[in-house]
Backbone as a ProteinNet text record, in pm:
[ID]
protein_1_A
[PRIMARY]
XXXXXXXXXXXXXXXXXXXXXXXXXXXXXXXXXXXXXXXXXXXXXXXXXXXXXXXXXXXXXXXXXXXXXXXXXXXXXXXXXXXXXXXXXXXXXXXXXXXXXXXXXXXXXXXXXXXXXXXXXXXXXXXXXXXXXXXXXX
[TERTIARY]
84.3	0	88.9	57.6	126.5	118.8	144.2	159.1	62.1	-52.4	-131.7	-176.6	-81.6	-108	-207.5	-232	-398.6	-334.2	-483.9	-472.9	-462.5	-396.3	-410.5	-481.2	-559.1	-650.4	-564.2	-602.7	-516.7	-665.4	-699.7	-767.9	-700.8	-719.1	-637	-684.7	-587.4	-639.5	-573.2	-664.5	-579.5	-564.7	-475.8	-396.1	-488	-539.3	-593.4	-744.2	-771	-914	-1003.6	-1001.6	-1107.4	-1101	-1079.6	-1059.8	-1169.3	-1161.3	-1207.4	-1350.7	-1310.7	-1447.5	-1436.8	-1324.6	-1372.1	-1291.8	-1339.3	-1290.3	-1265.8	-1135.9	-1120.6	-1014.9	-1119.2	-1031.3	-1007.5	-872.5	-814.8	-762.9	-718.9	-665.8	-471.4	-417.1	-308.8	-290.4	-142.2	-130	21.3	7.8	178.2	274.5	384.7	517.5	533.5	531.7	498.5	424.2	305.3	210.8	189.7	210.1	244.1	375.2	475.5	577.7	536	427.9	433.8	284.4	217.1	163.2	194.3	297	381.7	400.6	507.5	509.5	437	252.5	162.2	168.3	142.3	115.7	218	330.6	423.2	396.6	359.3	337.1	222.4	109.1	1.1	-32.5	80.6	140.7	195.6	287.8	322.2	234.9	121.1	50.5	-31.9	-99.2	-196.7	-81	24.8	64.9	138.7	89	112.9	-5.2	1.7	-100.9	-120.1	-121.4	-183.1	-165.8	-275.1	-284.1	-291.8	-161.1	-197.2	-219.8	-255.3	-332.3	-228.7	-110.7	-11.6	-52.4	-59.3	-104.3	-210.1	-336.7	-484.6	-476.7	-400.6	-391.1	-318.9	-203.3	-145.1	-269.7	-305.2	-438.9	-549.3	-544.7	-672.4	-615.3	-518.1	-432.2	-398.5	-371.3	-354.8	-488.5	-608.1	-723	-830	-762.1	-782.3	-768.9	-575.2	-514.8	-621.3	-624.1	-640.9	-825.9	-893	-1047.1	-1048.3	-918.8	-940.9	-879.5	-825.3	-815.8	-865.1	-982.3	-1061.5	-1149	-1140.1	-1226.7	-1380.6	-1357.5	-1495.4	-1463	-1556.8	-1544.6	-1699.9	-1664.8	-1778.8	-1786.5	-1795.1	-1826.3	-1930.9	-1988.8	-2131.7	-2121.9	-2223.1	-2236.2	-2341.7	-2334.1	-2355.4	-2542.8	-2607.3	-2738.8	-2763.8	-2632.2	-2615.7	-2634	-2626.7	-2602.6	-2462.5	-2476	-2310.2	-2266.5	-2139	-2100.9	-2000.7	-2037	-2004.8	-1834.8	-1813.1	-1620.5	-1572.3	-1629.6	-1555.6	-1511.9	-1448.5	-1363.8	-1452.7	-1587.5	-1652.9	-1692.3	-1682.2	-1752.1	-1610.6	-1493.2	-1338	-1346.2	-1395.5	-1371.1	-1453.6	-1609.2	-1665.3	-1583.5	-1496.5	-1463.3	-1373.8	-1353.3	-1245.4	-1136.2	-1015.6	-884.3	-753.7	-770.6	-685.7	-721.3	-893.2	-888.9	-849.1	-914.1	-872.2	-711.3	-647.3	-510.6	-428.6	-519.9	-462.7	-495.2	-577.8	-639	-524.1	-463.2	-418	-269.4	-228.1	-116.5	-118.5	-185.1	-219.9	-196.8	-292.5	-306.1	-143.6	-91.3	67.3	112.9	137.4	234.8	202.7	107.5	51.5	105.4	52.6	102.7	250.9	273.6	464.9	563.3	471.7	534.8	592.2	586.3	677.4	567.5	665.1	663.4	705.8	629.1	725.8	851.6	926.4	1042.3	1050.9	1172.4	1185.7	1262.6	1297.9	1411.2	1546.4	1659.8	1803.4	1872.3	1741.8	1810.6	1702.7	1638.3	1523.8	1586.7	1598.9	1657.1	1572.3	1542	1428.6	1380.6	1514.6	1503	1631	1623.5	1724.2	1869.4	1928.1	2121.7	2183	2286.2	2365.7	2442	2460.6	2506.6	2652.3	2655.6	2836.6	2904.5	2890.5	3028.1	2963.1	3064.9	3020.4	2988.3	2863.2	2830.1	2901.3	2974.2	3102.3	3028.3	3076.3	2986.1	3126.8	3064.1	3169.4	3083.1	3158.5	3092	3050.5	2917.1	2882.1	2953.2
-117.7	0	124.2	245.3	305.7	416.3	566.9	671.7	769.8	825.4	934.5	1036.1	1141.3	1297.3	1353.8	1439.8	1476.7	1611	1611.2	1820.5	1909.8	2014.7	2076.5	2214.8	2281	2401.4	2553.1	2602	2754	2869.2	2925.9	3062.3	3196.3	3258.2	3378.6	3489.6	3596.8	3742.7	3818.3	3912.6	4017.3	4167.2	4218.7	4368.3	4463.2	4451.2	4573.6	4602.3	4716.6	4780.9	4766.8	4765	4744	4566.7	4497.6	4367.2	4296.9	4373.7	4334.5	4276.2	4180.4	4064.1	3966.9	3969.6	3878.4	3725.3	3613.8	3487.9	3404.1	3356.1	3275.3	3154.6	3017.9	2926	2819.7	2788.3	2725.7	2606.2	2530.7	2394.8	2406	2330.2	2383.3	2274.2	2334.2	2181	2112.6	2070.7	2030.5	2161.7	2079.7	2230.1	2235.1	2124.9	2148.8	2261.2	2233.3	2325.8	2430.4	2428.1	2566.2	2675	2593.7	2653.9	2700.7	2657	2694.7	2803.2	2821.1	2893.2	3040.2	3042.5	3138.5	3197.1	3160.4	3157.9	3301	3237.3	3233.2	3405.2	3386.7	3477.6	3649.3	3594.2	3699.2	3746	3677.6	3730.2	3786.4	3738.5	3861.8	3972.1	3932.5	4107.1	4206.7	4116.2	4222.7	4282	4196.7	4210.3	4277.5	4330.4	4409.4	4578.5	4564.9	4689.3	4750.1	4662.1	4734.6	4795.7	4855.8	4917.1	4798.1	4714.9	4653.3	4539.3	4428.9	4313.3	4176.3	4113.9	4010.1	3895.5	3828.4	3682.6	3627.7	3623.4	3446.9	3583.4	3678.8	3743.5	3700.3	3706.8	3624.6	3494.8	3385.7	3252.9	3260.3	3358.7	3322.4	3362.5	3445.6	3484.7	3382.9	3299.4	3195.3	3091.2	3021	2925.3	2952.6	3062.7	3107.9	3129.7	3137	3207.9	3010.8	2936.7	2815.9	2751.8	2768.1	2685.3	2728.7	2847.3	2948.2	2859.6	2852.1	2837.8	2658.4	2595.9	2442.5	2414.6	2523.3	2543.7	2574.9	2658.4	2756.3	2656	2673.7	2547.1	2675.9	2749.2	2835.8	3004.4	3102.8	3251.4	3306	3379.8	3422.8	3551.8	3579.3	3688.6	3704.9	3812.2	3838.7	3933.4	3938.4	4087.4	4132.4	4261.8	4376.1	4366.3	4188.1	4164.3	4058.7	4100.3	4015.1	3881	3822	3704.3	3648.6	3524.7	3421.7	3422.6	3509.7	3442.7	3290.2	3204	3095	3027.6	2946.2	2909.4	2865.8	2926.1	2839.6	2905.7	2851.7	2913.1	3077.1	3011.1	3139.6	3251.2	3183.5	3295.4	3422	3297.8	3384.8	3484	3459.5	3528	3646.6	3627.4	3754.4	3853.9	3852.2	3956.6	4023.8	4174.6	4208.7	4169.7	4169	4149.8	4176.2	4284.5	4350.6	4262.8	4252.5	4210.5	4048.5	3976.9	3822.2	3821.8	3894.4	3897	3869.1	3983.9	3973.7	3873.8	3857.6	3711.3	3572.3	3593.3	3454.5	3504.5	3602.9	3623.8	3592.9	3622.1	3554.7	3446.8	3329.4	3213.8	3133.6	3213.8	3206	3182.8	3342	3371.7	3228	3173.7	3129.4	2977.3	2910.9	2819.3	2763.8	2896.4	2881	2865.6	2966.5	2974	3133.3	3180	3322.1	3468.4	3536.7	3619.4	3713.5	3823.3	3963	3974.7	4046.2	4065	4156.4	4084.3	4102.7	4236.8	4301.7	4427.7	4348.9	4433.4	4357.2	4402.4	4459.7	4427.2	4330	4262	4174.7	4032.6	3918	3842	3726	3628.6	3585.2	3400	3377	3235.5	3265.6	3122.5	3135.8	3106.1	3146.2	3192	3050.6	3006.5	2910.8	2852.2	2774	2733	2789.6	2801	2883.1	2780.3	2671.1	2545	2479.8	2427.2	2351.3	2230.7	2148.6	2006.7	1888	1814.6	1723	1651.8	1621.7	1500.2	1369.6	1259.3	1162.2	1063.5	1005.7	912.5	768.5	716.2	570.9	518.6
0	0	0	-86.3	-116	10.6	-12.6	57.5	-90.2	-30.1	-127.7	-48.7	-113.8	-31.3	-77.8	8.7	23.3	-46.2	-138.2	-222.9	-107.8	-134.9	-43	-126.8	-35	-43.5	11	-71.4	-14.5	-17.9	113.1	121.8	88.9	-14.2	-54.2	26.5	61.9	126.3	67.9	34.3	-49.1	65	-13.2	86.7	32.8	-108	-160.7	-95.2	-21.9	88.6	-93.2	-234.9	-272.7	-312.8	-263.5	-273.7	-124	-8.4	139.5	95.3	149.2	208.2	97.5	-16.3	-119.1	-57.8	-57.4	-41.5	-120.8	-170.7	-304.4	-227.3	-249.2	-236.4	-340.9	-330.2	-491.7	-416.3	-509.9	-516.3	-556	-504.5	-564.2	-715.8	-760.2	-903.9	-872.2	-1020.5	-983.2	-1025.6	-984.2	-1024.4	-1144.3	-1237.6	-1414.5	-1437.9	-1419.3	-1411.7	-1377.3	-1227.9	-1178.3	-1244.4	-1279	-1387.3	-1482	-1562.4	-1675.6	-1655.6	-1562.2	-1537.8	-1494.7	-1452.6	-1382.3	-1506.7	-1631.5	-1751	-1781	-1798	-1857.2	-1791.9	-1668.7	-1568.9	-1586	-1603.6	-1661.5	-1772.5	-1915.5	-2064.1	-2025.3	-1964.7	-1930.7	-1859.5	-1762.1	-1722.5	-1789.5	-1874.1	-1962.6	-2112.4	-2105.4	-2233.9	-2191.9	-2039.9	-1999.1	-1969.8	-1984.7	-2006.6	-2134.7	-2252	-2417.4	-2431.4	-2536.7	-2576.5	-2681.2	-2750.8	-2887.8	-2840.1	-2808.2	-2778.6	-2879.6	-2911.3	-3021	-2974.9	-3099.8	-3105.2	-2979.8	-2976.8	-2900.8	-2733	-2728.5	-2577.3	-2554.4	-2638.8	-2582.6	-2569.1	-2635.6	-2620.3	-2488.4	-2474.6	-2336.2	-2215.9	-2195.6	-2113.4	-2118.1	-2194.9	-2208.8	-2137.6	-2166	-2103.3	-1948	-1917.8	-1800.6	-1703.4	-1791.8	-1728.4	-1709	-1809.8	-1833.3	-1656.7	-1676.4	-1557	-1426.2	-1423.4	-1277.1	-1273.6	-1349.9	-1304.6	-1292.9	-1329.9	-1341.7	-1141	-1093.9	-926.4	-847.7	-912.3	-856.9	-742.9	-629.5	-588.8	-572.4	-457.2	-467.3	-453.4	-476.7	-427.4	-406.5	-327.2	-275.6	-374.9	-484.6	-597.9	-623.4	-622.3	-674	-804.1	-877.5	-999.8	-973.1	-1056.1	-1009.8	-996	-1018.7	-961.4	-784.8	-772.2	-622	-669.2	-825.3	-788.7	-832.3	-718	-702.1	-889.4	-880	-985.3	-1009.1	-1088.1	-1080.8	-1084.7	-962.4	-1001.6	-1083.9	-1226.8	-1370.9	-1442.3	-1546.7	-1655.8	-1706.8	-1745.1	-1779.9	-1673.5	-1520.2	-1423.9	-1444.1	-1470.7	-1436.9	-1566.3	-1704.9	-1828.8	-1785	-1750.3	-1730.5	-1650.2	-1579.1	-1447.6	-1571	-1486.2	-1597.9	-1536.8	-1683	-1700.3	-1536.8	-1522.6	-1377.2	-1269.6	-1244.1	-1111.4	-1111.1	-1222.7	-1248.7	-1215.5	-1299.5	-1299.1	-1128.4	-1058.4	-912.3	-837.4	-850.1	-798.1	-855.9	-968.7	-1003.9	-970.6	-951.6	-900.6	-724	-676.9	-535	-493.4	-639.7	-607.6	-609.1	-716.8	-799.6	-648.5	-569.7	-466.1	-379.1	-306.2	-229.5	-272.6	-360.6	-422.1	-397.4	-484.4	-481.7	-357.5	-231	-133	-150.7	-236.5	-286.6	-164.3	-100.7	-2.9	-36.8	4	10.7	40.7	-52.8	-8.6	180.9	274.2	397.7	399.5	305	320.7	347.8	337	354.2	470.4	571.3	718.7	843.2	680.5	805.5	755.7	894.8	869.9	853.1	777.5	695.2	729.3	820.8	898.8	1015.4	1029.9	1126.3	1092.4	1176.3	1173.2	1168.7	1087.4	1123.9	1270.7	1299.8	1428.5	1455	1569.8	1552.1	1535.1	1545.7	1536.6	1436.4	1310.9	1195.6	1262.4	1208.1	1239.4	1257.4	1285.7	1227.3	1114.3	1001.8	928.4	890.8	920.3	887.7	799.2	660.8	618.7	679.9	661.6	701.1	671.8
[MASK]
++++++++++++++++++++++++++++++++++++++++++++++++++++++++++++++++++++++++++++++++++++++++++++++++++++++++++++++++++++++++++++++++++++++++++

């Protein structure tokens, strides 16, 4: 009998005061995936700040907008008739572009493990031991 790890779930919180009260919980993937999502995630950052959007930028945004709603486990989102908008590929296409974006950069950070940078006088784990370990081979 083998060893089978359980999915794990991530609750996102966002910093931004027009973001407050929204709840988005995702699924995580693999690191393939998540790699090449990251990818995805960068060309559409940079394709939401050109001015002229081409065809291989919308395929990257689809693929990316693809990965992000196939994690999506639930959100508490409503439109602008108070009703639930739905955790799928299409609930994610309706939202606009910016806010989806932050949201999958979230899920990105969270996922990855990736943190704000600590500044370069905050110290970010703990200190090495003052005496090296002995190591001797078996």
């Amino acid at each position: 009998m083998g060893y089978k790890r359980k999915s794990l779930q991530y609750r996102l919180v966002f910093d931004d005061p027009e973001m407050e009260g929204l709840e988005v919980v995702t699924k995580s993937v693999s690191s393939g995936r998540l790699m090449g999502l990251m990818k995805l995630a960068d060309l559409a950052g940079q394709a939401g700040k050109k001015r002229e959007f081409t065809a291989n930028d919308a395929r990257a945004v689809e693929s990316l907008f693809e990965g992000f709603a196939s994690a999506l486990v639930s959100w508490n989102l409503e439109d602008e008739k108070d009703e639930p908008v739905p955790a799928t590929l299409e609930g994610v296409k309706d939202q606009d572009f910016d806010f989806v974006l932050s949201i999958i950069m979230a899920w990105i950070e969270a996922v990855a493990g990736v943190s704000a940078d600590l500044g370069k006088d905050s110290r970010s784990g703990g200190t090495f031991p003052e005496a090296p370990i002995p190591m001797a081979p078996l």
